[in-house]
C-alpha positions in Angstrom: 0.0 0.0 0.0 3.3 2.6 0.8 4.3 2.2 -2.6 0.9 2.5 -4.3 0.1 5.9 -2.1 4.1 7.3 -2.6 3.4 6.8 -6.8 -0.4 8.2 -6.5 1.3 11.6 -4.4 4.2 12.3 -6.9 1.8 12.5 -9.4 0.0 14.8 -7.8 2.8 16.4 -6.7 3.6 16.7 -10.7 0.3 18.0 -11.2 0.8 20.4 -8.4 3.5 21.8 -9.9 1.5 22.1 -13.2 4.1 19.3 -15.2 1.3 17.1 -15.7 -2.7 17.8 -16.1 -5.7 16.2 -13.9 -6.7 14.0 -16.7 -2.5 13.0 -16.9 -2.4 12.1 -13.6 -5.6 9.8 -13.5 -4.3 8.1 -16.3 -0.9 7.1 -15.0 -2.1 6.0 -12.1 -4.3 3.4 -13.9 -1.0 2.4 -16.0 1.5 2.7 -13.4 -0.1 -0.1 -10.7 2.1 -2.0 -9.5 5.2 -0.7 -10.7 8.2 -0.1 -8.4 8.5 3.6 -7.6 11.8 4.4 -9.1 9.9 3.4 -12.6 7.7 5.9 -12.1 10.2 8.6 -13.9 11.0 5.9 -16.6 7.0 5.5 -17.4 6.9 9.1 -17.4 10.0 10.0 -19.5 9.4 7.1 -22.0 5.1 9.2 -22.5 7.3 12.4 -22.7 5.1 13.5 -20.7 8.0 15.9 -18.9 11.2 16.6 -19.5 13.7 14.6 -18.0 15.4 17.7 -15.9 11.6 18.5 -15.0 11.3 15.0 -13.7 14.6 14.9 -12.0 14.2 18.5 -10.3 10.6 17.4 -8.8 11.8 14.1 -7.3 14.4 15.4 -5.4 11.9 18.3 -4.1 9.4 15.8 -3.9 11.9 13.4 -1.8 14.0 16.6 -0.2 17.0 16.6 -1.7 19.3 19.0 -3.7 19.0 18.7 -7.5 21.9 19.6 -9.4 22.3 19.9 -13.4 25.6 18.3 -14.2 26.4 20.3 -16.7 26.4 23.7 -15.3 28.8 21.6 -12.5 32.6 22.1 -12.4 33.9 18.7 -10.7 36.5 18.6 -8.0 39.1 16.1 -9.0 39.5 14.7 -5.5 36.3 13.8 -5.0 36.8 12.4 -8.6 39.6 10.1 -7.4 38.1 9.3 -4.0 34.9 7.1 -6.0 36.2 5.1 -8.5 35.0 4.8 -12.5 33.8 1.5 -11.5 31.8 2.0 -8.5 30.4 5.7 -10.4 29.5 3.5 -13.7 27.8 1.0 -11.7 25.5 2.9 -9.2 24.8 5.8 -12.0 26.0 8.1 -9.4 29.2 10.6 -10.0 31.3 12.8 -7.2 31.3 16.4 -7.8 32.7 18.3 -4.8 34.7 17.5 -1.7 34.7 19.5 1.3 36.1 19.4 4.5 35.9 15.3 5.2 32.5 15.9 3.1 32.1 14.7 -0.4 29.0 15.8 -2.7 27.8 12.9 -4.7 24.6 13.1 -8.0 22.4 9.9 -8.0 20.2 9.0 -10.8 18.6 7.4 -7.4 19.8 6.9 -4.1 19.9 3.8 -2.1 21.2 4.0 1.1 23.0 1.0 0.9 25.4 2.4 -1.5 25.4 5.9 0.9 26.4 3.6 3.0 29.1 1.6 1.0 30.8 5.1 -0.3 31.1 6.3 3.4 33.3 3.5 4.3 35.5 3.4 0.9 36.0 7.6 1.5 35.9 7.7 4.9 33.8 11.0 4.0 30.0 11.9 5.2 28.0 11.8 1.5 25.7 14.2 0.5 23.4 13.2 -2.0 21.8 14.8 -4.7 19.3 14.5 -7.2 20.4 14.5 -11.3 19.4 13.2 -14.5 20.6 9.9 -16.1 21.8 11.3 -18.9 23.9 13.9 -17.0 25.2 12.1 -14.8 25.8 9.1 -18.1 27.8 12.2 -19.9 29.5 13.7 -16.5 31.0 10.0 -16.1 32.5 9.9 -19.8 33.7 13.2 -19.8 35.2 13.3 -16.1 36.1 9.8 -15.7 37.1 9.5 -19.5 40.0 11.5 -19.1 41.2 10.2 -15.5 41.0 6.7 -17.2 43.3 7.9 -20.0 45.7 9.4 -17.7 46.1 6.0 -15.8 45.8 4.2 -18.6 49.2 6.4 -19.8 51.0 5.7 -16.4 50.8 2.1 -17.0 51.9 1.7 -20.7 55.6 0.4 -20.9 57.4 3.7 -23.0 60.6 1.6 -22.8 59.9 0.4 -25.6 59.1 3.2 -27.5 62.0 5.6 -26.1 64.8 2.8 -27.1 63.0 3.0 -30.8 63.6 6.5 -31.0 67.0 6.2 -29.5 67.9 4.3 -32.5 66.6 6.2 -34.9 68.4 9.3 -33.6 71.9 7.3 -33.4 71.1 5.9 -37.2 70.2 9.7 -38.3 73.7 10.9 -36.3 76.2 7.9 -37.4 74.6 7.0 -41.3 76.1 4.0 -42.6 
């Protein structure tokens, strides 16, 4: 019965806030049922109904928590290197700021188990916040893209490479 009454009030809330009409909301909640919660947003995204920022920004008023669009968002690379790719790509969540023993973290949607889980890697207090899939999807490429790169260039063997070029410039100073 929770979940039926939490799905019924954030579609009111959505028509509260004028994202979604009277007749809207009567109709989703004869389509939605039994669905889990968190596929409330995917029902309503894949009507395009609202946008996916509108979405976003009302559940995390709805559920009181800061939303945040990721792309207005310059990311701390500490709190970057504190949560790995990994753990980021596979809880479609991504650190954006750290803060005195404090590290600011944008969920797609939070679980307090993984709240949990990133406390004890970090040793930092998480504060979560609300953003969209796709932002956080395109923060994760873009800011974990290049730290990736970076270790992926600190592990290749230049050895190699530097004793080829060696060569050459002996061959181009002492020609046969």
């Amino acid at each position: 019965m929770y979940g039926t009454q939490v799905r019924k009030n954030f579609l009111v809330f959505l028509e509260e806030r004028h994202l979604l009409s009277t007749e809207q909301v009567n109709s989703l909640i004869a389509e939605i049922g039994r669905s889990p919660t968190s596929k409330i947003r995917e029902i309503l995204l894949k009507g395009a109904l609202v946008s996916e920022e509108n979405i976003y920004a009302a559940w995390a008023e709805y559920y009181g928590l800061p939303y945040i669009d990721l792309r207005a968002t310059t990311f701390d690379p500490y709190a970057l290197e504190l949560i790995s790719s990994e753990i980021a790509r596979r809880n479609m969540l991504i650190p954006f700021n750290s803060f005195q023993g404090e590290i600011s973290v944008a969920f797609d949607n939070p679980d307090v188990n993984i709240v949990n889980q990133l406390k004890q890697i970090t040793r930092c207090n998480i504060l979560v916040h609300i953003a969209t899939r796709t932002g956080i999807l395109e923060a994760i490429e873009i800011q974990y893209g290049e730290i990736d790169l970076q270790a992926a260039a600190k592990n290749v063997d230049l050895s190699r490479y530097e004793r080829a070029l060696e060569s050459r410039e002996i061959a181009e100073t002492k020609p046969i």
